[in-house]
Each structure stands twice: as structure tokens, then as C-alpha cells.
C-alpha positions in Angstrom: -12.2 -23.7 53.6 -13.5 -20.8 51.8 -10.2 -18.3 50.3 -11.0 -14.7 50.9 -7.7 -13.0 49.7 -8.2 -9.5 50.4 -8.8 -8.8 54.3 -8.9 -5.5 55.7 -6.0 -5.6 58.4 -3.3 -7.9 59.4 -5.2 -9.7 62.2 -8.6 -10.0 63.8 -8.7 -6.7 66.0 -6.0 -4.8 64.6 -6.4 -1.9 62.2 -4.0 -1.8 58.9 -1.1 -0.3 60.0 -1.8 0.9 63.1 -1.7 -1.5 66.4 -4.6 -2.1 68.0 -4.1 0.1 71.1 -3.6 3.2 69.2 -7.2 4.2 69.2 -7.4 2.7 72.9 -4.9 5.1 74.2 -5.7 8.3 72.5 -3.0 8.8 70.7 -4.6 9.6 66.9 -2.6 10.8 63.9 -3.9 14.2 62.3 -6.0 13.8 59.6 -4.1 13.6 56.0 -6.7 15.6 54.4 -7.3 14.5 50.8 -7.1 18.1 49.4 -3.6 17.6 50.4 -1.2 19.0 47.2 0.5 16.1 45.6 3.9 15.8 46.4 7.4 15.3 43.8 7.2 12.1 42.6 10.9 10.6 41.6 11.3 10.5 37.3 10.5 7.2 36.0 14.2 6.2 34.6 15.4 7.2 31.3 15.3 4.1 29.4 15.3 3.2 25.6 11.3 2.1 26.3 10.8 5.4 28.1 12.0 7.7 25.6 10.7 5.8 22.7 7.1 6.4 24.2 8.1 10.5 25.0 9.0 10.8 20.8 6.2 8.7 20.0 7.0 5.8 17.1 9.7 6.2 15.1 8.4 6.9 11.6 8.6 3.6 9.3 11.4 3.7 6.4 8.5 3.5 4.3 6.1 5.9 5.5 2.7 7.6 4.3 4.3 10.4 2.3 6.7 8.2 0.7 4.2 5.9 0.1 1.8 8.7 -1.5 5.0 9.7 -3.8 5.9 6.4 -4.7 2.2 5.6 -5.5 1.8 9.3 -8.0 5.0 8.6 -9.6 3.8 4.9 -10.5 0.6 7.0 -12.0 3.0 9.1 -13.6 4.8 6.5 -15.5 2.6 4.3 -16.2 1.0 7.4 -17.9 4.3 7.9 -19.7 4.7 4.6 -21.1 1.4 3.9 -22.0 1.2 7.4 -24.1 4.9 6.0 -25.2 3.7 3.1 -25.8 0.3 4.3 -28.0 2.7 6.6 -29.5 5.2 4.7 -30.7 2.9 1.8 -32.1 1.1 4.7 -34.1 4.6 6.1 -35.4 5.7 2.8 -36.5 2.7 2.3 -38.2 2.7 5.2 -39.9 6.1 5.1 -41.0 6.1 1.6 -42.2 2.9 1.7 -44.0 4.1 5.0 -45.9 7.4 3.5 -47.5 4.8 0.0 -48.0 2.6 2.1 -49.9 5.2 4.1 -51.9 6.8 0.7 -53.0 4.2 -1.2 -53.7 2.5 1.2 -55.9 5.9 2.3 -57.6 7.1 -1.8 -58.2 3.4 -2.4 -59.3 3.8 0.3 -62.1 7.4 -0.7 -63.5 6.0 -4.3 -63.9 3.0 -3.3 -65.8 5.1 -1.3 -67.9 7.3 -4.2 -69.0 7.1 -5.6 -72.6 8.5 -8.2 -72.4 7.8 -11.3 -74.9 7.4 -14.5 -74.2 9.5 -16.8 -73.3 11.6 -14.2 -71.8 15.3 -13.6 -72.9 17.4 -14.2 -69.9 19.7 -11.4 -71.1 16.8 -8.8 -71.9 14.6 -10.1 -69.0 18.3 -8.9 -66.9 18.4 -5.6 -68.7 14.5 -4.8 -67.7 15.2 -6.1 -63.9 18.1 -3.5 -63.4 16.1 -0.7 -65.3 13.4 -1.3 -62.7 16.1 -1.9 -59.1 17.3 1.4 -60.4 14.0 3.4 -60.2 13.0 2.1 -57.2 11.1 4.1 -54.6 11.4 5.2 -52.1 15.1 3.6 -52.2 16.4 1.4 -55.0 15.5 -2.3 -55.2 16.6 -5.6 -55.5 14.3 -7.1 -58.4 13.9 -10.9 -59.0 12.0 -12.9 -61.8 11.0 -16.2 -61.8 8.9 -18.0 -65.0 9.0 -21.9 -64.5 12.3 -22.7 -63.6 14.1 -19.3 -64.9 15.6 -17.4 -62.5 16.7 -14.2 -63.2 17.6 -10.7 -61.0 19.7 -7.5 -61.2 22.2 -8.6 -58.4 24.5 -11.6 -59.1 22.9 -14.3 -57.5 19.5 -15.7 -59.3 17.7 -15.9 -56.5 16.9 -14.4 -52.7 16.9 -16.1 -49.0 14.3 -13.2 -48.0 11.5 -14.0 -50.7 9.4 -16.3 -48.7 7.5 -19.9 -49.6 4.4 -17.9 -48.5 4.7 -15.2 -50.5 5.9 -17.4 -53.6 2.7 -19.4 -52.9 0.5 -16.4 -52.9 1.9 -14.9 -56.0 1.5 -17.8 -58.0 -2.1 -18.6 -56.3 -3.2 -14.6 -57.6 -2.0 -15.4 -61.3 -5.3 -16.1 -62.3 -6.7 -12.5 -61.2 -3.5 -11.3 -61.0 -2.7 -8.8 -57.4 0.2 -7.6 -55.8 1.4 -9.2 -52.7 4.2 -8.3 -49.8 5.5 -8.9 -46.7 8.0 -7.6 -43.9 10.6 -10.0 -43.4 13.3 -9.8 -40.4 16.6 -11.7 -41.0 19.8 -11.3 -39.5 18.3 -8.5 -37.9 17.7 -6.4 -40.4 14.1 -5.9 -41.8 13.3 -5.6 -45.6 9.9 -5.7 -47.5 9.6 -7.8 -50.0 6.8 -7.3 -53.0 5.5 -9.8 -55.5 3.5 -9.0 -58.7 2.8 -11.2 -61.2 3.4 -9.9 -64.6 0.7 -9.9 -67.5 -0.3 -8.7 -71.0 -2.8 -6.5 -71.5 -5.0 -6.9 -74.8 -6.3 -4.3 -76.9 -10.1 -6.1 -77.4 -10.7 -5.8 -73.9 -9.3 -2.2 -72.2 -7.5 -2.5 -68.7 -7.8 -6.2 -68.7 -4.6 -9.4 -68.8 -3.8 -12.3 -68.7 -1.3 -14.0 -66.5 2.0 -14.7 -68.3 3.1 -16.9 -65.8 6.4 -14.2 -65.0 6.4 -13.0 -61.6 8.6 -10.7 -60.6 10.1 -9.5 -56.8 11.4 -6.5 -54.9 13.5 -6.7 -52.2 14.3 -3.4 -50.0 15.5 -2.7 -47.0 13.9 -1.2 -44.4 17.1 -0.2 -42.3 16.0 3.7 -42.2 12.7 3.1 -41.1 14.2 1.1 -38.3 16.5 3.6 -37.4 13.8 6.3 -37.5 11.7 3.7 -34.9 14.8 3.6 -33.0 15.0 7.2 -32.4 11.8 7.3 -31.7 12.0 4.5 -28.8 14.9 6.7 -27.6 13.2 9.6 -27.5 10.6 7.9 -26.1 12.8 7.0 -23.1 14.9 10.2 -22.9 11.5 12.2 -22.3 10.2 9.3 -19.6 13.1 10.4 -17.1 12.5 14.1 -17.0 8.5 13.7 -16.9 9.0 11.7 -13.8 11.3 13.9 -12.4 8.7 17.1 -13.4 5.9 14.7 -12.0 8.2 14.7 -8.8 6.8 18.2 -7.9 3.5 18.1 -7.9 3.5 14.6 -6.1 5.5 16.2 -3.1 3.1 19.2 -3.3 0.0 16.9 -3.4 1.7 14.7 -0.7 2.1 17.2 1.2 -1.7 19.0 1.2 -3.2 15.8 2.2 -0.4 14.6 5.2 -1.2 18.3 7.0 -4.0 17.5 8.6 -3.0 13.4 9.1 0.0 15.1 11.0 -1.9 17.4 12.7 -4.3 14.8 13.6 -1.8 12.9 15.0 -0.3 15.2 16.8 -3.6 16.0 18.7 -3.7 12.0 19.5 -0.7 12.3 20.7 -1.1 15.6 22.8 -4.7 14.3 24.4 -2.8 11.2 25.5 -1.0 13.6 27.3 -3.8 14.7 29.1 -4.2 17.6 26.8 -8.5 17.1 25.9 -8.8 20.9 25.1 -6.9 20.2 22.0 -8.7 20.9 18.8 -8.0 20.6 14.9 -8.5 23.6 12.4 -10.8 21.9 10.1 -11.1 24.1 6.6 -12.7 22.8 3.4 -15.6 20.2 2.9 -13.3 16.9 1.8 -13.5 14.2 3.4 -10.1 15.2 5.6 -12.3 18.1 7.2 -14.8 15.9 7.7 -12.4 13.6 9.7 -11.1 16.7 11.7 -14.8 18.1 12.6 -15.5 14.1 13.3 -11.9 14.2 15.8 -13.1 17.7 17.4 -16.7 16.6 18.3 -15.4 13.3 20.0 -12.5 15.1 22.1 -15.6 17.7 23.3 -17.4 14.8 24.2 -14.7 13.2 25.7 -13.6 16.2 27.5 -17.2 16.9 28.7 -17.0 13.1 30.2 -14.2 12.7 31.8 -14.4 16.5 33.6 -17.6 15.2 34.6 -15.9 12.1 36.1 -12.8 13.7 37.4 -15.8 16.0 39.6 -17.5 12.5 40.8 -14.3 10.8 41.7 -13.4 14.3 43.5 -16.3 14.6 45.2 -16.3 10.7 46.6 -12.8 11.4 47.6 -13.5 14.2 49.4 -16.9 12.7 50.8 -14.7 9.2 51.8 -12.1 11.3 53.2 -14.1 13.8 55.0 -16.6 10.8 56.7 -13.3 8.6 57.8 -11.8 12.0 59.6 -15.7 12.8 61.1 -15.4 9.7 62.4 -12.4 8.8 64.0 -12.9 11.8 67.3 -16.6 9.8 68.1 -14.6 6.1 67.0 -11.6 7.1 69.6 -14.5 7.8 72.8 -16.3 4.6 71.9 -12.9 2.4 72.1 -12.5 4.1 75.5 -15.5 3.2 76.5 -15.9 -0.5 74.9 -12.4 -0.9 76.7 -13.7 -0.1 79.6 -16.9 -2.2 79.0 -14.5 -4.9 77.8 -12.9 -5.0 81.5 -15.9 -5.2 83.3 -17.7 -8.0 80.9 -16.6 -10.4 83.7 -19.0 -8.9 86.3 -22.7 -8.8 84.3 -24.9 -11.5 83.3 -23.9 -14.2 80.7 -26.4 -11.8 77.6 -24.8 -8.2 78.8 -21.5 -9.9 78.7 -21.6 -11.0 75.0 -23.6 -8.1 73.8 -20.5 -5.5 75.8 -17.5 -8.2 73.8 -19.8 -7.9 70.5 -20.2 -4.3 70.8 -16.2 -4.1 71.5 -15.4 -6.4 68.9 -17.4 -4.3 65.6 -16.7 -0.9 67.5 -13.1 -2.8 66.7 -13.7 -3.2 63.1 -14.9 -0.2 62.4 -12.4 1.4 63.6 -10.2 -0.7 60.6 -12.1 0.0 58.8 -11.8 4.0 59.0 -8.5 3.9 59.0 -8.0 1.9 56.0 -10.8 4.0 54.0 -8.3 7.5 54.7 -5.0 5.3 54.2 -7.0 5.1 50.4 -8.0 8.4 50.0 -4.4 9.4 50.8 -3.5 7.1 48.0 -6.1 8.6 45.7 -5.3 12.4 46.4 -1.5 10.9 45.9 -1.1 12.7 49.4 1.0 9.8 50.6 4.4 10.3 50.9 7.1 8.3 52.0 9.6 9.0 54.9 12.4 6.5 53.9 15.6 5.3 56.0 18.4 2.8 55.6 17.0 -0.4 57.6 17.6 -3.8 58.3 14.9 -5.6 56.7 15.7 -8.5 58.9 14.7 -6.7 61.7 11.8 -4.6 60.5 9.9 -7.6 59.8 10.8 -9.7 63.7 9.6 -6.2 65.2 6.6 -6.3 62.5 5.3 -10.1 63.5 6.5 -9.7 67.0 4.3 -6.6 68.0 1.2 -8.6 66.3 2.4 -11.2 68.6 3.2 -14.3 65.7 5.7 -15.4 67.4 4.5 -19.3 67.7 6.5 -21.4 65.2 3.5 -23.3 64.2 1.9 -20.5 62.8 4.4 -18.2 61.5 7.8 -19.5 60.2 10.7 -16.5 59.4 13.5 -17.5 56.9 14.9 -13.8 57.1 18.8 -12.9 55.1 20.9 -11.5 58.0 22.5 -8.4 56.9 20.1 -7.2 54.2 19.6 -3.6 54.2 17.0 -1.1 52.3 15.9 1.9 52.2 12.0 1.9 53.1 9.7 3.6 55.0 9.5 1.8 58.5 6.0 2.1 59.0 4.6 1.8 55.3 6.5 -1.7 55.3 5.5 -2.7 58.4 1.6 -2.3 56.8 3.3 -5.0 54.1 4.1 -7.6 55.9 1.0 -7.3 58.4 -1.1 -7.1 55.8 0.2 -10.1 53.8 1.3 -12.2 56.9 -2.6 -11.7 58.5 -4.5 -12.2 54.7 -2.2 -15.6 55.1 -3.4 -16.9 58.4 -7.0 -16.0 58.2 -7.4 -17.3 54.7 -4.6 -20.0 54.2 -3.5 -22.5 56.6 -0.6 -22.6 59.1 2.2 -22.2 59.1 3.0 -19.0 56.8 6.4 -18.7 56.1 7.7 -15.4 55.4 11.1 -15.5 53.7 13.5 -12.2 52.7 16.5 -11.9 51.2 18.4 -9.7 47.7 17.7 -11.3 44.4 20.0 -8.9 42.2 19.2 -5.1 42.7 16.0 -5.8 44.7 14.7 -6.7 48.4 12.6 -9.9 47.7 9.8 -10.8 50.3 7.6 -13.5 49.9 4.5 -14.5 52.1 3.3 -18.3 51.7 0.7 -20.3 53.5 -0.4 -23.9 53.2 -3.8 -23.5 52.3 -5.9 -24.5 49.7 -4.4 -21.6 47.4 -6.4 -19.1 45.0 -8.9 -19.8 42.4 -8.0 -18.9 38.8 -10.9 -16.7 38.6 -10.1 -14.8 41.3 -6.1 -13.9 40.9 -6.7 -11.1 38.5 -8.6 -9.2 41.6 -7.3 -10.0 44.2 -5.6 -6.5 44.7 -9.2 -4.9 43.9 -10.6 -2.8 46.5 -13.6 -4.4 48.7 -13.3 -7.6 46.6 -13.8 -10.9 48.5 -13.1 -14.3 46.9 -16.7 -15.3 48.5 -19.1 -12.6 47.8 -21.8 -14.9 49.9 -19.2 -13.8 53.3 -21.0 -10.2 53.0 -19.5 -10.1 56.4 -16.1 -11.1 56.8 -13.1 -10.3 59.3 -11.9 -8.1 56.5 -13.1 -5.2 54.7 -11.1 -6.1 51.1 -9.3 -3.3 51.5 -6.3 -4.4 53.2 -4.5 -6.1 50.0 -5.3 -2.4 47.4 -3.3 -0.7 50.5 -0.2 -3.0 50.4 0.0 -3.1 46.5 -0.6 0.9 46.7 2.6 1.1 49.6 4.3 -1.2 47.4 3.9 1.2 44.3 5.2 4.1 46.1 8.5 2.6 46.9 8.6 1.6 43.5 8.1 -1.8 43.5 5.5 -5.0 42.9 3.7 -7.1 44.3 2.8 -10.3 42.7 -0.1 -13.7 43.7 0.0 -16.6 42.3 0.0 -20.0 44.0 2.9 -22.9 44.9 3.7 -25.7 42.9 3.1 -27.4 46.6 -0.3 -25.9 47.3 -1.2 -22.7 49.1 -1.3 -18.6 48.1 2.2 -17.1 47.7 2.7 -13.2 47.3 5.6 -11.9 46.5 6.9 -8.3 46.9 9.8 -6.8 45.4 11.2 -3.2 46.0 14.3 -1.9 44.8 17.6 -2.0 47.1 
């Protein structure tokens, strides 16, 4: 069997929510024009979700201007410790290679002006060494000498830990063209510079040339005040850091500032054409790329403005037409029932052909009449005209009177598992459409018998409608509450119009509920409506 889920009325005959002898004896509702104002709708509820979507999202803990900070202040210091950095290597520099000049040269000269002869005299060689630690520059020195294995220096011990192999090996490798060597040491955490420079004797034959005596003497000094004048620098270096960061601070908040204006103007535009607000514009000033992304937001809002003023017109206008047709039409629909009816009684007397043509005529005159009903039940829905005449009820009831005047009675076909004692308040007639609706959609398109259970799951009146019949495709649960939609678009003519499912989902909306189609673990279409108690 073919599913078609979305019939027009709750049986063959019978117009959606209205019984089939309405039309038959005259009685007709005034027309619910669809210029009709809109009427108070009830607040949605104030929940967490609700107000969370009025304020918009909560800003992030790390948001775009703390992010646009955080990022200039990086610039900022990386800035300060890179010029710290330069600065401070080009101090040290500076200060180390000025005392390393001023000693070198000074030892260099005291050496050459020894006179000593050779061997040296341990005691004279002393003497000389303490002459030259006492004129040391730019601080005194300790002075060592070392010829072969004599070891003599101005301080009481022979010999120093600081002096090097390497600078030993260097001093003794330059004896042949004989050159002053050094080298900044670091122990115990304290630096020194220590100096070598071999000794030689100068000869009057050749002017400004020596020999190599084999004497080389060292200088030991410490370098404790340039240290301490590094030290203060570093210091200084950090002292001035902190305030330039904090200065930086200013212009990062002011630049932070300039370029969030028009991101928080832009956004709160978004936010008030989400409202429904499309006549909202940016003030766009300057040529940066910002003013370029406000002229860009105010050209697509006009657009989008233009479009969807254009639409709301359209879907006015096919309102209006839809309404104003289906009220046109139900004075000429209501004489041609009479007269069908009429026709209808008499079928019995004519030939066998006038016979069926009268019935067929009756039947679609029928239909039609469905099928103009249901088409201004929508544009009520559409205008949100509809309103809702609520009263305490027993649902238990509402739905025996419901099957009983559409005459399911038979156990076979319909089965009612109803909660005694269930009360709601609904509106009679829009939940009668409900049931009908669901309850005929189940025995045209499903299979006998359709059971129709009710009863109070929590705060809510559950009613489910369930058939035994083959059950809905996957394709076609997502639309099966679309207007005109048939599971079989080859059934071009149906029993339905595929209207009569979009009006129970729409009286379902307006008492606040939902209606839900899925299909049993057992077989079969189950649809299952809940509104609140």
C-alpha cells in the first residue's frame, strides 16, 4: 500500500474540522478575513535559554579588546627587551673593552720598561713585580713572572689559579715575535682579566727590535666594578621595562578602542536586524578597510531589506488572494451542496450513467468544499488571526465525542485507550480538528486498527495516534507536516489535499505544544502530540 501522510480532512467526505453536514444545512461560519489584526500572543517563558538569547552571548573572558591589548603590550615588550637587550650587549662591550684596552696597554708598557738581567734575581725580579702591581691601571694589579721553573709575584703565593693553560701556552708560543695576550676569566663568580707579555731586550744595532728572554710576566685584575656597573645597567634595564609597559598601556587601550567602535557597532546592527530591524545602518567614516566592511554591511542590509519587503508584499498578496478566493467561494460551494444533496437523494430514480455522474458530482462538490475550508483554516494561520477559545475539559471525553460524531465507533477500526479523569485546558473545537485529523490520516493511509491512546506524562496531555500499516518512509518524515505534500507525488489526486497534517501541527502550535511522526518499533506511523496541562 502506497503511505500518503498528509490528507486533507479526517475522513472521506468530511471537511477538516467541520462535520460534513455543516455546509448541507446552511449553517456557515463568517469569514475570518486574513487582514484580521493579530491577536496577544502569551510571552514565551523566561528561561536561562530565553534570556541568554535577549542579551545576546556573554562576552568571552578573553575577548577581542583584551586580546588586541594583550597582543600591543607583547609588541611593546618585546620592543623593550630587545632595545634592552641591544643595549645592554653594547654597554658591556664598551665598558669591558675600555678597562681591556687601558690595561693591556698600561701592563704592556711597565714590562718593556723592565731591566732586568738575566737570570733574574728572585729578590730584584720581586721588587720590579710590586713596582709594576702598584702602577697598575685602571686599578692596581696582581703581577706574576715565570722564567723556566722560577716563579715569582708581588702577592705571597708564586703563582695564580686564574692564569690559564691557554694563555700560558699562547705566551710562550708568541716568544719568538713576542705580543701581548689576555683573557677574561670567571671563577668563584667573580670576573678578572688576566694579561700576558713576554718580556725582551731591546738592542741598540737594530732600533725598536728584541729578543725573547724567555721571562714572561702576568696581570691579574679584577673586574668586580665593571660587573657591578653591568649590573646596574641590567637593573636599570628592568626598572625602565615596567613603566614603558605600563606607558604602552595607554595607547593600546586607545588603539583598542578606535578599531572595536565600529566591530561593536557592527554587531550591534546584526544583532538589531535579527530583530527584524533591516532599516538599520552603520555610519561608515574613513577609507580603512573597517569603513570598507561598514559600506560592504549597509549595501547588503539595503539589499536585503529591498528583498524581503518585496517578499513580505508576495506572501501578502497570496494571503489575501488565498483568503479572499476560499471566502468567494464558500456562498456558491454552500448552494451546490444543497443541490448535490438533493441530487444525491434522488440518484436512485435515473438511469444507471446520471446516477454515477449525480454521486460523482456530489462526491468532488464534497471535496472541494474541504478543500476551501482548510485553505482559510491556513490563511487564518498565516495572518496569525487564529485565536484560541480555551476551557477546562475532559480530554477523555473530547476525543469519544470527536471519533463518535465521525462515526469510528467499530473496534476493528479504531481502538481508544483513553486516562479517565484527565483534564486540560484546550480549545474544544481546535482539538477536535487534532484528533480527526490524525485519527482519519491513520485509516486512509495505515491499516486497521488505529489506536488512539491519552493520558498525563508529567506537566503535559500526551496523545498518540498509531496505525498498523506499513509505516513512513525515511525520506518522507521530515515533510510530512509540509503543506500540499503527498508521500506519492504520482497520486496527483488523492482523498486528501496535504493540507490536513500543516493544520493540526499549526493548532497544535497555538496551544503551545508539538507534534511529533516517527514510526513503531512494531510497524506502522505513530504521531504523537503533546500540549501542556
Amino acid at each position: 500500500m502506497k503511505t500518503c501522510v498528509n490528507p486533507a480532512g479526517p475522513a472521506a467526505g468530511e471537511p477538516s474540522g467541520t462535520p460534513g453536514r455543516r455546509f448541507r444545512r446552511g449553517r456557515t461560519r463568517r469569514a475570518e478575513r486574513a487582514s484580521a489584526p493579530e491577536p496577544e500572543r502569551t510571552p514565551a517563558p523566561d528561561t536561562r535559554a530565553g534570556r541568554r538569547a535577549r542579551r545576546g552571548r556573554r562576552p568571552r573572558p578573553f575577548g577581542l579588546r583584551t586580546r588586541l591589548v594583550l597582543a600591543f603590550l607583547l609588541v611593546a615588550a618585546v620592543g623593550c627587551g630587545t632595545t634592552a637587550a641591544l643595549t645592554y650587549r653594547a654597554a658591556r662591550n664598551a665598558i669591558l673593552e675600555q678597562t681591556q684596552n687601558t690595561a693591556v696597554s698600561a701592563f704592556r708598557q711597565q714590562v718593556d720598561d723592565l731591566n732586568l738581567a738575566l737570570p733574574p734575581d728572585p729578590d730584584s725580579l720581586r721588587d720590579a713585580l710590586m713596582r709594576v702591581a702598584r702602577q697598575g691601571k685602571p686599578r692596581p694589579w696582581r703581577v706574576y713572572a715565570e722564567y723556566g721553573s722560577l716563579r715569582v709575584s708581588s702577592t705571597d703565593r708564586p703563582t695564580s689559579s686564574v692564569i690559564t693553560p691557554e694563555l700560558r701556552d699562547r705566551a710562550h708560543a708568541r716568544t719568538a715575535t713576542p705580543q701581548a695576550g689576555f683573557q677574561r676569566v670567571v671563577k668563584g663568580r667573580v670576573p678578572y682579566l688576566t694579561i700576558a707579555v713576554p718580556a725582551v731586550f731591546r738592542t741598540d744595532a737594530v732600533a725598536g727590535a728584541g729578543q725573547p728572554t724567555g721571562l714572561v710576566v702576568y696581570a691579574v685584575m679584577e673586574l668586580g666594578e665593571e660587573e657591578a656597573n653591568i649590573e646596574a645597567l641590567v637593573t636599570a634595564a628592568r626598572d625602565g621595562a615596567l613603566p614603558a609597559l605600563a606607558v604602552a598601556l595607554i595607547p593600546a587601550l586607545i588603539a583598542a578602542r578606535g578599531v572595536l567602535r565600529p566591530v561593536r557597532e557592527l554587531r550591534h546592527a546584526a544583532h538589531s536586524m535579527g530583530r527584524g530591524r533591516l532599516d538599520t545602518r552603520i555610519h561608515a567614516k574613513g577609507s580603512d578597510e573597517l569603513a570598507d566592511l561598514a559600506r560592504t554591511f549597509n549595501e547588503s542590509a539595503a539589499e536585503l531589506e529591498r528583498s524581503v519587503t518585496e517578499l513580505r508584499r508576495a506572501e501578502a498578496r497570496a494571503r489575501r488572494f488565498a483568503s479572499d478566493v476560499s471566502h468567494e467561494l464558500r456562498t456558491p460551494l454552500a448552494g451546490m451542496l444543497a443541490v448535490t444533496e438533493v441530487l444525491d437523494e434522488d440518484a436512485g430514480a435515473l438511469d444507471s450513467d446520471t446516477a454515477r455522474a449525480v454521486r460523482l458530482i456530489s462526491a468532488e462538490t464534497v471535496k472541494l468544499a474541504v478543500l476551501v475550508e482548510d485553505l482559510m483554516e491556513i490563511s487564518r494561520f498565516d495572518a496569525r488571526a487564529a485565536e484560541l477559545h480555551t476551557d477546562e475539559v475532559d480530554v477523555a471525553d473530547c476525543v469519544r465525542r470527536t471519533l463518535a460524531g465521525r462515526r469510528w465507533t467499530d473496534p476493528a477500526q479504531v481502538v481508544p485507550l483513553l486516562a479517565e479523569g484527565v483534564r486540560a485546558d484546550l480549545d474544544p473545537r481546535r482539538f477536535d480538528v487534532v484528533v480527526a485529523n490524525l485519527v482519519g490520516n491513520a485509516l486512509r493511509h495505515g491499516a486497521a486498527p488505529v489506536t488512539v491512546r491519552v493520558y498525563a506524562e508529567g506537566d503535559a496531555l500526551v496523545t498518540e495516534v498509531s496505525d498498523r500499516g506499513p509505516g513512513i518512509h525515511p525520506d518522507v518524515l521530515p515533510h510530512v507536516f509540509d503543506r500540499f505534500f503527498k508521500a506519492d507525488p504520482a497520486r496527483a489526486r488523492s482523498a486528501g489535499s496535504g493540507l490536513g497534517l500543516a493544520i493540526t501541527e499549526e493548532n497544535v502550535r497555538l496551544h503551545g505544544g508539538t507534534v511529533e511522526a516517527a514510526n513503531g518499533p512494531e510497524g506502522g506511523a505513530v504521531f504523537t502530540v503533546r500540549i501542556p496541562l
